[in-house]
KEGURO-632871 format. One record per residue: residue number from 1; residue in one letter; x, y, z of N, C-alpha, C in turn. Coordinates in nm, 2 decimals, always signed. Each point is the difference from the previous one (the first is absolute). Layout:
REM KEGURO-632871
 resi resn     nu     nv     nw    cau    cav    caw     cu     cv     cw
  NUM    A      X      Y      Z      X      Y      Z      X      Y      Z
...
***
This chain:
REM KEGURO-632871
 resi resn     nu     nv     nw    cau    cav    caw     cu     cv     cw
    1    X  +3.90 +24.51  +0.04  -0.08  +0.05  -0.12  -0.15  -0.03  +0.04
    2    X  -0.08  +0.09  -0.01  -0.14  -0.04  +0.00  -0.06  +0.00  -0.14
    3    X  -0.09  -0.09  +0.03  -0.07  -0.02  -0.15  -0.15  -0.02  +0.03
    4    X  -0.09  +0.00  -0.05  -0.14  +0.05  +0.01  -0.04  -0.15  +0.03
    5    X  -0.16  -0.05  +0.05  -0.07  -0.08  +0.02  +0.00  -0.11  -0.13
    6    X  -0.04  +0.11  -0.07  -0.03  -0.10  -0.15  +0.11  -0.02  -0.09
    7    X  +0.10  -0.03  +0.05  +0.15  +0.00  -0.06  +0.06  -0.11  +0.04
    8    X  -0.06  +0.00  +0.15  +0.07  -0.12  +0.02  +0.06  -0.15  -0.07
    9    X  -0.12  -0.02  -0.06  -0.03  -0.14  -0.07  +0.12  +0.00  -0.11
   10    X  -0.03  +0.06  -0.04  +0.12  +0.03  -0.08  +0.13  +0.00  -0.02
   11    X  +0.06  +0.02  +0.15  +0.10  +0.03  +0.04  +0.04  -0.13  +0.08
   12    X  -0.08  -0.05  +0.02  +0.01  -0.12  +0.11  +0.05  -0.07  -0.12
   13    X  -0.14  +0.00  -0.18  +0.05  -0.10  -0.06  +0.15  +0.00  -0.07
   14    X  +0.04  +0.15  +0.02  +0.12  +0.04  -0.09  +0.10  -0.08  +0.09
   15    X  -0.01  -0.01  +0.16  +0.13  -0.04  +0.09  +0.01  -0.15  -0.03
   16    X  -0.13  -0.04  +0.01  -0.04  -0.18  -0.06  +0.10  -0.03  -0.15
   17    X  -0.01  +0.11  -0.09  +0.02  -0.04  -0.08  +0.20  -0.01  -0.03
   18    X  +0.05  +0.10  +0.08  +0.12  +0.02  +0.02  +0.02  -0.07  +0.06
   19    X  -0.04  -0.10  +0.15  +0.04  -0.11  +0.04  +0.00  -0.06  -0.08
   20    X  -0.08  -0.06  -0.06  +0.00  -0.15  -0.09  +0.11  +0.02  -0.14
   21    X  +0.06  +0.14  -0.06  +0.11  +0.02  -0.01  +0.13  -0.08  -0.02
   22    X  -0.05  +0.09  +0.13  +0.17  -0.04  +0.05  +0.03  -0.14  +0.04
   23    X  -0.14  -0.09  +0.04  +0.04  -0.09  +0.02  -0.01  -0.13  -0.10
   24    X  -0.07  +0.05  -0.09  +0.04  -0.01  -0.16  +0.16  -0.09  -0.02
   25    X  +0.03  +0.18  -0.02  +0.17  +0.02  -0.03  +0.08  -0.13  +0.07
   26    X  -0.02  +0.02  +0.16  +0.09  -0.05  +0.09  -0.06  -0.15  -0.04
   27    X  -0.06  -0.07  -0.07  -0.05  -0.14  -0.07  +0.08  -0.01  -0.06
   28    X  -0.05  +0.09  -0.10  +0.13  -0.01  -0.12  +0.14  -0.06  +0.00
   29    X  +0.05  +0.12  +0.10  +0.13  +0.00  +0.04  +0.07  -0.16  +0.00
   30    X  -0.12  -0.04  +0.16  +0.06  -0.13  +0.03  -0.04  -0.09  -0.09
   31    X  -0.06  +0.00  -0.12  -0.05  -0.08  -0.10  +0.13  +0.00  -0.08
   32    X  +0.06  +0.13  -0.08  +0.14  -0.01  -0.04  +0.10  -0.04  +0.06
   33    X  -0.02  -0.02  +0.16  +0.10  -0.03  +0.05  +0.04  -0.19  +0.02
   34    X  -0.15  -0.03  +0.00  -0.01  -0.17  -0.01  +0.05  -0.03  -0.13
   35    X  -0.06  +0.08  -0.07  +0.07  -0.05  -0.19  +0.12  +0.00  +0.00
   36    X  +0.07  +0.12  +0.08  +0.15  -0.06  +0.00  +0.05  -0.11  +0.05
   37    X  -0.03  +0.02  +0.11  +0.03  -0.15  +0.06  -0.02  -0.12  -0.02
   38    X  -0.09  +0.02  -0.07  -0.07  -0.11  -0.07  +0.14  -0.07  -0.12
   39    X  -0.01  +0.12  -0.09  +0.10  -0.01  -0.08  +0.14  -0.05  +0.02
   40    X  +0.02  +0.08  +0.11  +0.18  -0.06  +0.06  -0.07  -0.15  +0.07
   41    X  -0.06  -0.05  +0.02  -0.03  -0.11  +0.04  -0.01  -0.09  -0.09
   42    X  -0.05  +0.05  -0.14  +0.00  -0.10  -0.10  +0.17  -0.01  -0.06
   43    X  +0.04  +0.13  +0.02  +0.14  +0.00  -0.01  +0.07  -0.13  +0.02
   44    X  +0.02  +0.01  +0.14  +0.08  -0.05  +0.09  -0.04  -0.15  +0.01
   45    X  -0.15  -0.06  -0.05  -0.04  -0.13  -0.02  +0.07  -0.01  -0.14
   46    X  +0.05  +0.06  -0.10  +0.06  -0.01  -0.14  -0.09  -0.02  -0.12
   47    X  -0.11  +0.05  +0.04  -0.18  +0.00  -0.04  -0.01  +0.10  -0.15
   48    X  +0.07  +0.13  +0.09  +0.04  +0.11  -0.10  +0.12  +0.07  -0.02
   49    X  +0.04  +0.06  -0.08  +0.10  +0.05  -0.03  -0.07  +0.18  +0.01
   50    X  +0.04  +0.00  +0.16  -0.05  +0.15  +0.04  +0.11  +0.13  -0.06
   51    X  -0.02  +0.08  -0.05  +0.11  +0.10  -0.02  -0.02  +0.12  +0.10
   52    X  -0.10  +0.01  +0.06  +0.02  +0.09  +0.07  -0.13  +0.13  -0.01
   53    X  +0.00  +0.09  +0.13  -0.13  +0.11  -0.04  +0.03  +0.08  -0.12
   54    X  -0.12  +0.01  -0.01  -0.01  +0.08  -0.16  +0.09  +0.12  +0.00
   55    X  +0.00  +0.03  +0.11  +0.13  +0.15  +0.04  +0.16  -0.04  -0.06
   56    X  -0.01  -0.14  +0.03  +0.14  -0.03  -0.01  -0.02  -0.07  -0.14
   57    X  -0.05  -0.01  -0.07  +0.05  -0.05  -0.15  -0.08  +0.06  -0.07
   58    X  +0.13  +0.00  -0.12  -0.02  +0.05  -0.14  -0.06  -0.08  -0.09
   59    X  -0.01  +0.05  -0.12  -0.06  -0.08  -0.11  +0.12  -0.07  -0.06
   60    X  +0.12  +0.03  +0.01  +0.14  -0.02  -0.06  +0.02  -0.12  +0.09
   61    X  -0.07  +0.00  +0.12  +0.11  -0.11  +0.11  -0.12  -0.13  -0.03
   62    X  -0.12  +0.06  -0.04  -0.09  -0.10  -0.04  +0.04  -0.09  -0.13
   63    X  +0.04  +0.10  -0.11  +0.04  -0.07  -0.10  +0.12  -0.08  +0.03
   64    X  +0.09  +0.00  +0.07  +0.16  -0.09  +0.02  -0.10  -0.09  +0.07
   65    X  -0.07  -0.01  +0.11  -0.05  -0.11  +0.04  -0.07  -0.07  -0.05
   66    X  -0.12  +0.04  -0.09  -0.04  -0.12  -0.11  +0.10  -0.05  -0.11
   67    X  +0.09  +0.07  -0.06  +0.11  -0.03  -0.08  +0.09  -0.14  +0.09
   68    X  +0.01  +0.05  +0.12  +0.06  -0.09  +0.06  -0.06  -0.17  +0.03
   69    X  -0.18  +0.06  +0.01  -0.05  -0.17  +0.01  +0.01  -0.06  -0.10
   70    X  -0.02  +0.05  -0.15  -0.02  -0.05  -0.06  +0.12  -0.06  -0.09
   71    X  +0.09  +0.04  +0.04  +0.16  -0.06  +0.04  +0.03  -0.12  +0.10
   72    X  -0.12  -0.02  +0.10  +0.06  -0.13  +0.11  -0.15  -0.05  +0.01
   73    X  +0.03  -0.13  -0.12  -0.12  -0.09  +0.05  -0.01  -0.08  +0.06
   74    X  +0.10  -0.09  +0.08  -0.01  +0.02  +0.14  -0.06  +0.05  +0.13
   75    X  +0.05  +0.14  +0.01  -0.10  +0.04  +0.06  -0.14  +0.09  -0.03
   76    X  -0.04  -0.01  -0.09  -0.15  +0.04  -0.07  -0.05  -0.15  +0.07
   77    X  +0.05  -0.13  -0.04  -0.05  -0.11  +0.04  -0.01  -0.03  +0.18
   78    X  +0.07  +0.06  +0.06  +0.03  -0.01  +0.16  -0.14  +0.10  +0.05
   79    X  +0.00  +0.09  -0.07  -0.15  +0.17  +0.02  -0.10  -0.11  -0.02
   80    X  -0.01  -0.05  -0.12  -0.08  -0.08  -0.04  -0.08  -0.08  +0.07
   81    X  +0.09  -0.11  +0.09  -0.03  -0.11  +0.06  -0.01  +0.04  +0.12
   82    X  +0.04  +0.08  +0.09  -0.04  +0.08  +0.10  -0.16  +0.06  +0.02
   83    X  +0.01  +0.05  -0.14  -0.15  +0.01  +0.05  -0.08  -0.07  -0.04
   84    X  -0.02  -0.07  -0.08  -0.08  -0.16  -0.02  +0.01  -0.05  +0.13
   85    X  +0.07  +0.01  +0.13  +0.03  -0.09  +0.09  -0.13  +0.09  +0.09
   86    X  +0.00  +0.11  +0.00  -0.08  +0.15  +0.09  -0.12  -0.09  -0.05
   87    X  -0.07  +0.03  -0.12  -0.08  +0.05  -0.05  -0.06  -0.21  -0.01
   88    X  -0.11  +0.02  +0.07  -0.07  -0.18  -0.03  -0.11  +0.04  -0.12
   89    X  -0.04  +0.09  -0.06  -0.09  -0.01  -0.09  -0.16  -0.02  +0.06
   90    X  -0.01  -0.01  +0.12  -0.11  -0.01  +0.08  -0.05  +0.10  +0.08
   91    X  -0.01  +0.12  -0.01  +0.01  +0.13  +0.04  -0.15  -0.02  -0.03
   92    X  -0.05  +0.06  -0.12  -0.10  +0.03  -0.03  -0.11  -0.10  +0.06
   93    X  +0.03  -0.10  +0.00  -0.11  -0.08  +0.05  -0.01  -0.04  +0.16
   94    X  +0.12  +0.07  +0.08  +0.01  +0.05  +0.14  -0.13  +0.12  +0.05
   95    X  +0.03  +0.07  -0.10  -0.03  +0.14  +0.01  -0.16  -0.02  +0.01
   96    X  -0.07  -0.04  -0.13  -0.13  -0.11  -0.03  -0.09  -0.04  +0.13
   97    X  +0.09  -0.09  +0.05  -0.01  -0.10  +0.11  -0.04  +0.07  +0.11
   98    X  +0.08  +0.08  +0.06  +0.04  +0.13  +0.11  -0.12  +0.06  -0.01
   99    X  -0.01  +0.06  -0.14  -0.14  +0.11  +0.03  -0.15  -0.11  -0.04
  100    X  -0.01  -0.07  -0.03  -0.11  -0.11  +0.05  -0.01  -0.03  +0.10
  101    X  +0.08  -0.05  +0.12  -0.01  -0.06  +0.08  -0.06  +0.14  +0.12
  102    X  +0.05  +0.12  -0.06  +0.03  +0.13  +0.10  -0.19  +0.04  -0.04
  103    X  -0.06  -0.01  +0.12  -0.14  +0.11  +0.07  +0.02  +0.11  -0.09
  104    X  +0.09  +0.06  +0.02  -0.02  +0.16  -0.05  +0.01  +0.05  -0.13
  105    X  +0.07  -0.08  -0.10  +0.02  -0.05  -0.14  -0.09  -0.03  -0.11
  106    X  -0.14  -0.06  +0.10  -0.10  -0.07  -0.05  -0.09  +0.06  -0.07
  107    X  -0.02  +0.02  -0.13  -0.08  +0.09  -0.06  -0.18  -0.05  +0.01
  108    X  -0.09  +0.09  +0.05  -0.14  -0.08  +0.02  -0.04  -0.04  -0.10
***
């Protein structure tokens, strides 16, 4: 394809812009794809009570599963204390700490 002198720019910025795109997208992707794993991770630590990708559940299978916790307090209590165990309540003041101590953070 030829395209004129003063077109270029343009065109260069249009292919820039389609790169950054797609590589957007392909973020994305692997960003949903950590969340899942993430998820079956909290699963599998007994953190969450994962039901599955959104593909795979209903609103019907959502309702039998809250119907169901709120039937076993037991384990509402086991979800519970699992993550109380994750979660030290010191996050925020990690976070604080981290971007103070961090050069690049440092507002003039």
């Amino acid at each position: 394809m030829s395209i004129a002198e003063n077109q270029r720019p343009a065109c260069e910025l249009r292919a820039a812009s389609c790169w950054l795109l797609a590589a957007g997208c392909w973020l994305l992707a692997a960003g949903c794809w950590l969340l899942a794993a993430g998820c079956w991770l909290l699963a599998e630590a007994s953190v969450i009570d994962y039901l599955g990708r959104k593909e795979q559940v209903t609103a019907e299978h959502i309702r039998h599963r809250i119907q169901d916790l709120l039937d076993a307090a037991e384990q509402r209590q086991r979800l519970s204390a699992a993550g109380a165990a994750l979660v030290d309540g010191s996050g925020a003041r990690r976070v604080s700490l981290a971007m103070h101590r961090s050069k690049t953070m440092r507002i003039p």
